[in-house]
ROMARFI-739171 format. One record per residue: x, y, z of N, C-alpha, C in turn; residue number from 0; residue in one letter. Coordinates in Angstrom, 1 decimal, decimal comma. Each point is the difference from the previous one (the first is absolute). Layout:
<marmars>
[marmar [X; Y; Z]; [X; Y; Z]; [X; Y; Z]; NUM; A]
...
</marmars>
This chain:
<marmars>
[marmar [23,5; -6,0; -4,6]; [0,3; 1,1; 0,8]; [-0,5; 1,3; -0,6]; 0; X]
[marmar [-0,6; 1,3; 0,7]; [-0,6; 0,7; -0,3]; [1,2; 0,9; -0,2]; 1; X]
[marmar [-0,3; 0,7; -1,2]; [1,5; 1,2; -0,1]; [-0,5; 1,7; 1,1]; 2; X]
[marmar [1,4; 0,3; 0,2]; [0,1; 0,8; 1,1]; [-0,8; 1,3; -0,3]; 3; X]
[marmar [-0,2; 0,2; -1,6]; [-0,3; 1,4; -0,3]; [-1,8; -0,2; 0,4]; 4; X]
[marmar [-0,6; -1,3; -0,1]; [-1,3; 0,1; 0,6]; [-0,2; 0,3; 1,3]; 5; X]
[marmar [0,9; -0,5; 1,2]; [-0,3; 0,4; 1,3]; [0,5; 1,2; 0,3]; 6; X]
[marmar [0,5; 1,0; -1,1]; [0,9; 1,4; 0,6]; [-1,2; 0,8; -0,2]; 7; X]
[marmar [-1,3; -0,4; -0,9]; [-1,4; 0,4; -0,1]; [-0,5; 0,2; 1,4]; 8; X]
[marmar [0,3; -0,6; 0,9]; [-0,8; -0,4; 1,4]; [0,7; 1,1; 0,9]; 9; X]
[marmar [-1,3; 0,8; 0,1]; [0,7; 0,8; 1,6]; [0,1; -0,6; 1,2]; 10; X]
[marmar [-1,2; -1,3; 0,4]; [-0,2; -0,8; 1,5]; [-0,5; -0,8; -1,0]; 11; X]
[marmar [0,2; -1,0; 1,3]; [-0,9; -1,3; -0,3]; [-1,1; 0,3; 0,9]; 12; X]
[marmar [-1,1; -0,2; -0,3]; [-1,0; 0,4; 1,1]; [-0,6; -1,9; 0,3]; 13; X]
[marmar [0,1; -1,4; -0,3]; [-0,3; -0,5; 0,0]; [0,9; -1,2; -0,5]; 14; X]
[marmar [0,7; -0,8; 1,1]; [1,1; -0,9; -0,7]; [-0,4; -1,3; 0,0]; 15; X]
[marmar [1,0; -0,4; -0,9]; [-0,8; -2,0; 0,0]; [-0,6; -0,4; 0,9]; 16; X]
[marmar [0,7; -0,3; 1,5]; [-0,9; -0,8; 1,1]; [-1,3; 0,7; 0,3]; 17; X]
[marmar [-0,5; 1,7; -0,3]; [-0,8; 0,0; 0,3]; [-0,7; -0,2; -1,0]; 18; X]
[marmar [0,2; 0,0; -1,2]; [-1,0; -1,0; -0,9]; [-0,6; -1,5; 0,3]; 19; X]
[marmar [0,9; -0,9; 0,4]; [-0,1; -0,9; 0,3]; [-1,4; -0,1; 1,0]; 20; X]
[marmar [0,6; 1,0; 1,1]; [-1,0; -0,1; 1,0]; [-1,2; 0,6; -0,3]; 21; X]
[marmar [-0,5; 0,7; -1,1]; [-0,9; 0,6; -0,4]; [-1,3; -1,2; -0,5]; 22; X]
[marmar [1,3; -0,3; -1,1]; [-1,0; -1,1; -0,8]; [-0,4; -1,2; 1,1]; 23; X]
[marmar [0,7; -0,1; 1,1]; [-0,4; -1,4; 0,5]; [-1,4; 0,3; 1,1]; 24; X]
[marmar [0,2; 1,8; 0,4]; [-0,9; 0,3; 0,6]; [-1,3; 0,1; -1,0]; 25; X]
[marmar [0,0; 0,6; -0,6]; [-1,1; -0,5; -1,3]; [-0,8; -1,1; -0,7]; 26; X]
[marmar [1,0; -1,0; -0,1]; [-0,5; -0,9; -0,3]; [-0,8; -0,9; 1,3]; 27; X]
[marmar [0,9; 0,2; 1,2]; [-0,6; -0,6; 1,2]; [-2,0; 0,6; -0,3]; 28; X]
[marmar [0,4; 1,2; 0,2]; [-2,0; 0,4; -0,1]; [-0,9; -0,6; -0,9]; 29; X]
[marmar [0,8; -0,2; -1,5]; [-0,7; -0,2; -0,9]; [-0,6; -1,7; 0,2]; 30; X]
[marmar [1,3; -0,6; 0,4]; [-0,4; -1,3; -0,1]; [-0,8; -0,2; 1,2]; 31; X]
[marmar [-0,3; 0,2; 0,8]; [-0,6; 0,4; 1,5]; [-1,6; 0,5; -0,7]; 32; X]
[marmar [-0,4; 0,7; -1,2]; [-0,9; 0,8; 0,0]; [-0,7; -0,9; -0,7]; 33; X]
[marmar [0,8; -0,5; -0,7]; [-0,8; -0,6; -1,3]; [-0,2; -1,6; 0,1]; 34; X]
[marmar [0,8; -0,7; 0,9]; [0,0; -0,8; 0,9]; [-0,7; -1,3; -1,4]; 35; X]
[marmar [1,3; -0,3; -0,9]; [0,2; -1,0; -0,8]; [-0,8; 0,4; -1,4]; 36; X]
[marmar [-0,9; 0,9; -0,1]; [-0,7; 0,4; -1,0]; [0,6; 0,1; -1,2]; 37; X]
[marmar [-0,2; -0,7; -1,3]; [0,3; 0,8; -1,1]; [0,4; 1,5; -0,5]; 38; X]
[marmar [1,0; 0,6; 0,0]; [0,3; 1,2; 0,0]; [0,7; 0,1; -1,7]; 39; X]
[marmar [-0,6; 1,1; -0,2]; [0,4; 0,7; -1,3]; [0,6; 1,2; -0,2]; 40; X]
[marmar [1,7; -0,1; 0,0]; [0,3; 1,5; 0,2]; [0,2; 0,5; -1,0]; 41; X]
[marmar [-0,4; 1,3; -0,1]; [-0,2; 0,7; -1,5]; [1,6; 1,2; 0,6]; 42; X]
[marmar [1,2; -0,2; -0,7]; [0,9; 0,2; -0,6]; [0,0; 1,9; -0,2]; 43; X]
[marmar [0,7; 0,9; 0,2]; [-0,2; 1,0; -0,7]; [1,6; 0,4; -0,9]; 44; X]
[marmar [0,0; -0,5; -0,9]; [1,4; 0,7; -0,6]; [0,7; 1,0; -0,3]; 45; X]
[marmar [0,5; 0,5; 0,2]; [1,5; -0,6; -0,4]; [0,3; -0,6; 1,9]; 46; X]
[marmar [0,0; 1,2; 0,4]; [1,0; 0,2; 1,5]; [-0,7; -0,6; 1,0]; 47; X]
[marmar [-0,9; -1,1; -0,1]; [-0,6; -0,5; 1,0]; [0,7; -2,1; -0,4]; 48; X]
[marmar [0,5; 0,2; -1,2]; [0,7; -1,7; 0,1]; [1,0; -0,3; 0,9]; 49; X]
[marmar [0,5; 0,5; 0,6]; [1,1; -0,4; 0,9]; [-0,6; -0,6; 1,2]; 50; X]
[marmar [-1,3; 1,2; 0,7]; [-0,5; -0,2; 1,2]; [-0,6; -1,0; 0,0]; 51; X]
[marmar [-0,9; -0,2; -1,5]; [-1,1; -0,8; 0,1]; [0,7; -1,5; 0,1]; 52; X]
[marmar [0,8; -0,3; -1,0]; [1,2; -1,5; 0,1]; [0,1; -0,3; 1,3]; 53; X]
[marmar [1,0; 1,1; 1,0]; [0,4; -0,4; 1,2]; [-1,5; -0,5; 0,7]; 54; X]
[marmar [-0,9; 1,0; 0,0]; [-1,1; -0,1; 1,1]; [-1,0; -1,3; -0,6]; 55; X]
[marmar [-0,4; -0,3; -1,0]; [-0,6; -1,3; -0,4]; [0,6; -1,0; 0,9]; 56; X]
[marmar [1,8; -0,8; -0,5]; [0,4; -0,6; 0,5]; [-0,1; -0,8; 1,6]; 57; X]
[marmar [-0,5; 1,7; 0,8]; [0,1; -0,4; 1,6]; [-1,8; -0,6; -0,3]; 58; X]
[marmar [-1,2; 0,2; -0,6]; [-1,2; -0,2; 0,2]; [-0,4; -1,6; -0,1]; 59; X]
[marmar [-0,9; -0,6; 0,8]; [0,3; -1,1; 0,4]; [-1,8; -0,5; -0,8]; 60; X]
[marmar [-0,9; 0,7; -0,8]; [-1,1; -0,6; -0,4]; [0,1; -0,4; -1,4]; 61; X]
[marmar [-0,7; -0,1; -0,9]; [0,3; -0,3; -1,7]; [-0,2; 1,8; -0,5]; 62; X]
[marmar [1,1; 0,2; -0,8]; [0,4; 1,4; -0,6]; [-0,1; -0,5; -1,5]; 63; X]
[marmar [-0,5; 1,4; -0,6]; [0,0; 0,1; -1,2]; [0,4; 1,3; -0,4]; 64; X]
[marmar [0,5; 0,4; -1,1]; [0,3; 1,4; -0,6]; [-0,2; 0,7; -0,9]; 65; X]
[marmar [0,0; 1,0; 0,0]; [-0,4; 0,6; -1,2]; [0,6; 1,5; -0,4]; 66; X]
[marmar [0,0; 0,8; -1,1]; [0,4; 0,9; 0,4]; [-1,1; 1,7; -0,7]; 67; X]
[marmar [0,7; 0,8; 0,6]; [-0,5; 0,8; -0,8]; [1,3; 1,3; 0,6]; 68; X]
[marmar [-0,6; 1,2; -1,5]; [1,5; 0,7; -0,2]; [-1,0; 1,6; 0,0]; 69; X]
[marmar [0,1; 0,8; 0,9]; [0,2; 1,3; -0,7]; [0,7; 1,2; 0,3]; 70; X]
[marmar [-0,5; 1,1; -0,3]; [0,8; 1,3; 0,0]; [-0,3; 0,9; 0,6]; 71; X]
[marmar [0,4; 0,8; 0,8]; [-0,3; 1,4; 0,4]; [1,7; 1,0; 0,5]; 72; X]
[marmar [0,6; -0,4; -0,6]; [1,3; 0,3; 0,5]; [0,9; 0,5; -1,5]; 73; X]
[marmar [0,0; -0,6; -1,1]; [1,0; 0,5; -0,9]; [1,4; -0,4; 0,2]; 74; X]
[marmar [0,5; 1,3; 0,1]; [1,1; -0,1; -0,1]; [0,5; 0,4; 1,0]; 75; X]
[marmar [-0,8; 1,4; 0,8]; [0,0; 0,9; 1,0]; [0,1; -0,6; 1,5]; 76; X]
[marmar [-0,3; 0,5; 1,1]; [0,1; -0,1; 1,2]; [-1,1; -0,2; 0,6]; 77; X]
[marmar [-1,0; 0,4; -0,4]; [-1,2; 0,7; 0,5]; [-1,3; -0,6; -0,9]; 78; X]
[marmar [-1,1; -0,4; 0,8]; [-1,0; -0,6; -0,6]; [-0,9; 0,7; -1,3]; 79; X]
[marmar [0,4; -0,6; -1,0]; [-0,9; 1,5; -1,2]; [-1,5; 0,3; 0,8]; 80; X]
[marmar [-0,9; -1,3; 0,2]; [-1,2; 0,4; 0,8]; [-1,0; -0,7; -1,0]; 81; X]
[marmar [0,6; -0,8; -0,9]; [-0,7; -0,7; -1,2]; [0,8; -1,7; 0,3]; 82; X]
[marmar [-1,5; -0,5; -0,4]; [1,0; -1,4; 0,5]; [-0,8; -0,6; -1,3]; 83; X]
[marmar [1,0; -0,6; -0,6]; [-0,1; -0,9; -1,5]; [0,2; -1,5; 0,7]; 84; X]
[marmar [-1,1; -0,4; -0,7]; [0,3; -2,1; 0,2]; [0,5; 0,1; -1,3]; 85; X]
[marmar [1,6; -0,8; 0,2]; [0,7; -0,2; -1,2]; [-0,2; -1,5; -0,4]; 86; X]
[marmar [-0,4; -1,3; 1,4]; [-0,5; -1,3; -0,3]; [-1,0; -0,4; 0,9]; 87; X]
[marmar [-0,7; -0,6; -0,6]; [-1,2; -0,4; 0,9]; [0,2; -1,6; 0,4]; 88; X]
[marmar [-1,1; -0,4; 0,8]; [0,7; -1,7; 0,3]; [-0,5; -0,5; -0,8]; 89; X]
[marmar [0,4; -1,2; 0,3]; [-0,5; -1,4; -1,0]; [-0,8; -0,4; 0,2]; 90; X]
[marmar [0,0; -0,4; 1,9]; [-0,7; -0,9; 0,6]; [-1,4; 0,3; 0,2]; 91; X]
[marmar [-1,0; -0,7; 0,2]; [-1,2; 0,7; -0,1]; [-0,2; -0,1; 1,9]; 92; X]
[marmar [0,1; 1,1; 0,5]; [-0,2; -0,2; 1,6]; [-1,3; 0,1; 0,9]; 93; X]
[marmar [-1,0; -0,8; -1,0]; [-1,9; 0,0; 0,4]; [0,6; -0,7; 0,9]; 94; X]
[marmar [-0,8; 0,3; 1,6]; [0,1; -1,2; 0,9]; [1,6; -0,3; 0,6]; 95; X]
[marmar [0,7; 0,3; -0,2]; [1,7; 0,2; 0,9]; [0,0; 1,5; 0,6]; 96; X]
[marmar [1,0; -1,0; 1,3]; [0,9; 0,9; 0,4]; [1,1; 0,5; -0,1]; 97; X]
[marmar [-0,5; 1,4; -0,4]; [1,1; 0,9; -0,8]; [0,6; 0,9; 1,1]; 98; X]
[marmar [1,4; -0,2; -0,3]; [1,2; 0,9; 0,9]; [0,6; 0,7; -1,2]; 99; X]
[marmar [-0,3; 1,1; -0,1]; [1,1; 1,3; -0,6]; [1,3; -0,1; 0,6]; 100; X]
[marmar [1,2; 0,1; -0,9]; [1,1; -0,3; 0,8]; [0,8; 1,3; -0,5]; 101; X]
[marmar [0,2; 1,0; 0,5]; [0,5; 1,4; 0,1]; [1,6; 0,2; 0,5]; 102; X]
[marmar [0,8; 0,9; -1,1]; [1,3; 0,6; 1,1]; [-0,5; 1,0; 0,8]; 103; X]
[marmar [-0,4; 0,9; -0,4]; [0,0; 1,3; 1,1]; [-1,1; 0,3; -0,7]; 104; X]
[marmar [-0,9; 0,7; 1,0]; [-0,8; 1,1; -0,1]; [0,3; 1,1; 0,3]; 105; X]
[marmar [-0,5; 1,4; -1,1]; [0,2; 1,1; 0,3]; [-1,3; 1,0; 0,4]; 106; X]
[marmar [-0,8; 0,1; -1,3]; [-0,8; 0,5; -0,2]; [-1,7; -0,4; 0,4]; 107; X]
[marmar [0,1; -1,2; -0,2]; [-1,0; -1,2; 0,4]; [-0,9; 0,0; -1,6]; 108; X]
[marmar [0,3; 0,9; -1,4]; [-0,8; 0,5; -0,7]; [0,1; -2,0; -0,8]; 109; X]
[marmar [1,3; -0,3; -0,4]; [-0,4; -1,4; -0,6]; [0,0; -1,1; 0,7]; 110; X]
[marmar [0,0; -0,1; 1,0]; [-0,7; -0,7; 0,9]; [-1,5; -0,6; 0,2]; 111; X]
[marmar [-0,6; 1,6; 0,1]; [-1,6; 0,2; 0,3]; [-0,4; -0,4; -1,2]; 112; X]
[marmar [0,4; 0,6; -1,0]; [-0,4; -0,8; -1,4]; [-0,1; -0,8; -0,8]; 113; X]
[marmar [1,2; -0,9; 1,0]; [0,0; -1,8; -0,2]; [-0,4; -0,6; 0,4]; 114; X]
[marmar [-0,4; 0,0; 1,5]; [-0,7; -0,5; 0,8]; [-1,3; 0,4; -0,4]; 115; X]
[marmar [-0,9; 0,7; -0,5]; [-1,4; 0,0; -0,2]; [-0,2; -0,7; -1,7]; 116; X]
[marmar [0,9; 0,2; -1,0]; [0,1; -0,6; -0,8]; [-0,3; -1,6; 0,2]; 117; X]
[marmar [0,9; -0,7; 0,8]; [-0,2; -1,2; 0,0]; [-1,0; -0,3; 0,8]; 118; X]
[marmar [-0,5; 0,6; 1,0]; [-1,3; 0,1; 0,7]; [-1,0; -0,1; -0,9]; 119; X]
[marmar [-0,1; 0,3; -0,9]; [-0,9; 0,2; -1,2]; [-0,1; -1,1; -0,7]; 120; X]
[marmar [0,9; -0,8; 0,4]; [-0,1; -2,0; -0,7]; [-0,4; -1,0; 0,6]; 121; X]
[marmar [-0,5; 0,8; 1,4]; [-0,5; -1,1; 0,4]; [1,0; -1,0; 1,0]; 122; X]
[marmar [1,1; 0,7; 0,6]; [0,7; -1,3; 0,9]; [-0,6; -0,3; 1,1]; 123; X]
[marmar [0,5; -1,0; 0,5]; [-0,6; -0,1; 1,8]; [0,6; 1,2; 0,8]; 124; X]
[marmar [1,0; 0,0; -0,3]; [0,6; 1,1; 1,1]; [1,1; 1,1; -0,9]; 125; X]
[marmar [0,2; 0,6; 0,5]; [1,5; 1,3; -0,9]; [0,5; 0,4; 1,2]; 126; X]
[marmar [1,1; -0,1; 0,4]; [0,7; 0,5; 0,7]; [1,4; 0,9; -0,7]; 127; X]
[marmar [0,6; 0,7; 0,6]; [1,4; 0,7; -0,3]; [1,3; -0,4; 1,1]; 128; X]
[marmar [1,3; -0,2; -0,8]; [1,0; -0,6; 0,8]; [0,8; 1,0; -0,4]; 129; X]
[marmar [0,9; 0,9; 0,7]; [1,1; 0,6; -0,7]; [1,1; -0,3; 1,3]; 130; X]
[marmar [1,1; 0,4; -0,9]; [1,2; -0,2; 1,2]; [0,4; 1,8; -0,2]; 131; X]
[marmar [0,0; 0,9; -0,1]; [0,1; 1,3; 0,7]; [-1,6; 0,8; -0,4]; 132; X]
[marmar [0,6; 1,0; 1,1]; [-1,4; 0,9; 0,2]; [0,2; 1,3; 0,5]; 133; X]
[marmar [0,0; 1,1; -1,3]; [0,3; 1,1; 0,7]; [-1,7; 0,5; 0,3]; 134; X]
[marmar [0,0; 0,4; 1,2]; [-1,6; 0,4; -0,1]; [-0,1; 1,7; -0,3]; 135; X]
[marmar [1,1; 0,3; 0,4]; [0,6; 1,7; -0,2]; [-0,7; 0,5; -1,5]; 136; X]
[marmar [-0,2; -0,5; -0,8]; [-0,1; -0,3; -1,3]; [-1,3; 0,0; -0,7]; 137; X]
[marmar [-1,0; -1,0; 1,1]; [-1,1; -0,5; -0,4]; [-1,1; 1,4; -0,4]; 138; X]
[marmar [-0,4; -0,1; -1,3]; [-1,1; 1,2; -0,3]; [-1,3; -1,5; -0,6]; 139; X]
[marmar [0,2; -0,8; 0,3]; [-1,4; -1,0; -0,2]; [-0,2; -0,8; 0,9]; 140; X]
[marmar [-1,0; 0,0; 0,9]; [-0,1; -1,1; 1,0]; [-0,1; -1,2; -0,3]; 141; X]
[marmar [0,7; -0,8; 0,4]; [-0,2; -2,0; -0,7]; [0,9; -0,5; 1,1]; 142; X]
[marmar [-1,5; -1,1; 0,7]; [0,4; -1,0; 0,7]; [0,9; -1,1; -0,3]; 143; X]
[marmar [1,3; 0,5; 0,6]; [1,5; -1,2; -0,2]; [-0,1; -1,1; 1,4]; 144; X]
[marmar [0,0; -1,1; -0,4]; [-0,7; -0,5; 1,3]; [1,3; -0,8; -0,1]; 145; X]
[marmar [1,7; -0,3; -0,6]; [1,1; 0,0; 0,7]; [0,8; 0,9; -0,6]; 146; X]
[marmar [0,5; 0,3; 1,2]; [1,3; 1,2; -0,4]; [1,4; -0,7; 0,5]; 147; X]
[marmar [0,6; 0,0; -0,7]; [1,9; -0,1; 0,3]; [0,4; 0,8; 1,3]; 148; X]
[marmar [-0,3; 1,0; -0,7]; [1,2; 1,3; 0,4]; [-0,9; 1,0; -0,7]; 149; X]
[marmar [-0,1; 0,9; 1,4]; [0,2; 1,6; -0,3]; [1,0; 1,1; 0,0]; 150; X]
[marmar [0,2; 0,1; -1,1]; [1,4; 1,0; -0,1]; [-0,8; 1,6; -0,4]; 151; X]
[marmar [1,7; 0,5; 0,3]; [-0,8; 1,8; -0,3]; [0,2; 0,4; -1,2]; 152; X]
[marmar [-0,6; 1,2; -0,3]; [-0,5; 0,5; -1,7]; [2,1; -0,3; -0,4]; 153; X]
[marmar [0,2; -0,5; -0,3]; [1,4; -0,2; -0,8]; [0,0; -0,4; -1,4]; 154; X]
[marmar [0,8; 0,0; -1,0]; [0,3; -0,9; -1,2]; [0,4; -1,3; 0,5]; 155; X]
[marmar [-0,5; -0,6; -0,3]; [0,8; -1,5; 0,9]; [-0,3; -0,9; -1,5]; 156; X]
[marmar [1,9; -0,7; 0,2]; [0,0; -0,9; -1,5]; [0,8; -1,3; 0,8]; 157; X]
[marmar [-0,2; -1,0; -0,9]; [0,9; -1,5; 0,5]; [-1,7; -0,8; 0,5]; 158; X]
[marmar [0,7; -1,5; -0,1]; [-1,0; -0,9; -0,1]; [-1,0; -0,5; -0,8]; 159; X]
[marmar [0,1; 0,6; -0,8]; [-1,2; -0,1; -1,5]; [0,0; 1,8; 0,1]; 160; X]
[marmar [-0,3; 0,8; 0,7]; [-0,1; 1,4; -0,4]; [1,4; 0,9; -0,9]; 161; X]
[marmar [-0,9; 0,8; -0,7]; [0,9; 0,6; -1,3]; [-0,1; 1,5; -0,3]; 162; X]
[marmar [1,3; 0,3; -0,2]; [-0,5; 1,5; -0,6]; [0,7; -0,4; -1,7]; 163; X]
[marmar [-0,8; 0,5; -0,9]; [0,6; -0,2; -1,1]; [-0,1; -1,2; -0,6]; 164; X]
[marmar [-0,4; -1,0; 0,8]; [0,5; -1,6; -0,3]; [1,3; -0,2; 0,7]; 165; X]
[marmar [0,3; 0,4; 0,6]; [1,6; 0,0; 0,5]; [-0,6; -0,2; 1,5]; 166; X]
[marmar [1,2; -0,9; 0,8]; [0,1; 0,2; 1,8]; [-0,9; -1,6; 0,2]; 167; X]
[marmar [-1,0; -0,9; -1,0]; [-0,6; -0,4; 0,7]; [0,6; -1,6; 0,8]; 168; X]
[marmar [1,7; -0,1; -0,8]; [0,8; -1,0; 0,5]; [0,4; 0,4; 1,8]; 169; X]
[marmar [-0,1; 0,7; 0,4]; [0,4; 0,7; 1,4]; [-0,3; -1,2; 0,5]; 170; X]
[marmar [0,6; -0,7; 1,0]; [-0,5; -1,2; 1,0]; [-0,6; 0,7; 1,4]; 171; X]
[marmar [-0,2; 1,4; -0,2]; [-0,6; 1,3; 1,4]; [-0,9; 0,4; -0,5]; 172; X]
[marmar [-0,7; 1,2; 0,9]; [-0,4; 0,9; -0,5]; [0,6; 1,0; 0,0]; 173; X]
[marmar [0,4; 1,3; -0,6]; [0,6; 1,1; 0,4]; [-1,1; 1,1; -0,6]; 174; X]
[marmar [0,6; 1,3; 0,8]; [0,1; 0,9; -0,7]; [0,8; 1,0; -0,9]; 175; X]
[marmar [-0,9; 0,7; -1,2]; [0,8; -0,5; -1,0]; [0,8; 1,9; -0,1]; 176; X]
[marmar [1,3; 0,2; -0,2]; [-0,2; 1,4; 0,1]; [-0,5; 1,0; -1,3]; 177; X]
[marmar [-0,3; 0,9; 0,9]; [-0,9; 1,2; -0,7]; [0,9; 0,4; -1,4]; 178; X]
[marmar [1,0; -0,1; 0,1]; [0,9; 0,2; -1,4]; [-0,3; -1,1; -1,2]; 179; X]
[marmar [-0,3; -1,1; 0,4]; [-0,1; -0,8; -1,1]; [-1,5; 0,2; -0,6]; 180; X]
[marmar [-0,9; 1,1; 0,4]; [-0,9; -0,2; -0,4]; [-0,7; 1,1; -0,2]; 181; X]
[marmar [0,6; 1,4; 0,5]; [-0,4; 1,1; -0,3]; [0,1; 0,8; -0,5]; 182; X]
</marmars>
């Protein structure tokens, strides 16, 4: 049971379980539809993208593999520094696979664009991007997200693998998070 003083953080839910549910199932429907049994390699982004990626593997119906990678542009703060650090790189060597980036939210599009040409740069058959939120309100780098969840508006939004602090990412929602806890 989640203790009460985490959801007193939440001003709305902007996003509740069933439409998660229906998110990932809508998602995965395309993927497996796109990729139509192919080996797929989804490359992980950590921290706040393990929850999505667990649920959304599970529904994909070809041979999956994983991997991860970790970085930063965020701190501690609210707001993207505008510097993106790879804090892990993958293992896997992805010459010749297809690679799915598996993303919580996009803001900025800044580490995104910069992962996606990175691994472009190894040589896969394909790179695609998967996220389950999308503020576009936000976007100062253009990068082709070829699935999106959900477009939400410029908000803080925590729960589901998303965090402020490291805190909020047990939320079984999305919400948003209020401006007191963070300003």
């Amino acid at each position: 049971m989640i203790c009460k003083e985490i959801h007193q953080d939440i001003e709305q839910v902007l996003i509740d379980e069933q439409e998660i549910v229906y998110t990932l199932d809508s998602l995965a429907a395309r993927i497996n539809r796109d990729y139509h049994g192919e080996p797929l390699l989804l490359v992980v982004i950590l921290k706040g993208s393990m929850v999505f990626a667990a649920d959304l593997m599970r529904r994909l119906e070809m041979p999956v593999s994983i991997d991860f990678m970790q970085t930063s542009s965020y701190g501690s703060g609210s707001s993207s520094s505008g510097f993106i650090n790879i804090k892990r790189d993958l293992e896997t060597d992805v010459r010749g696979k297809n690679v799915l980036i598996v993303e919580d939210i996009i803001d900025s599009g800044n580490t995104l664009h910069k992962l996606k040409e990175l691994l472009r740069s190894r040589k896969p058959k394909s790179v695609k991007i998967c996220t389950f939120l999308d503020k576009p309100e936000r976007r100062v780098t253009d990068v082709e997200v070829e699935y999106v969840g959900r477009q939400i508006p410029d908000e803080f939004v925590v729960g589901y693998g998303l965090d402020y602090n490291e805190q909020h990412r047990n939320l079984p929602y999305i919400g948003i998070l209020k401006r007191s806890v963070y300003e």
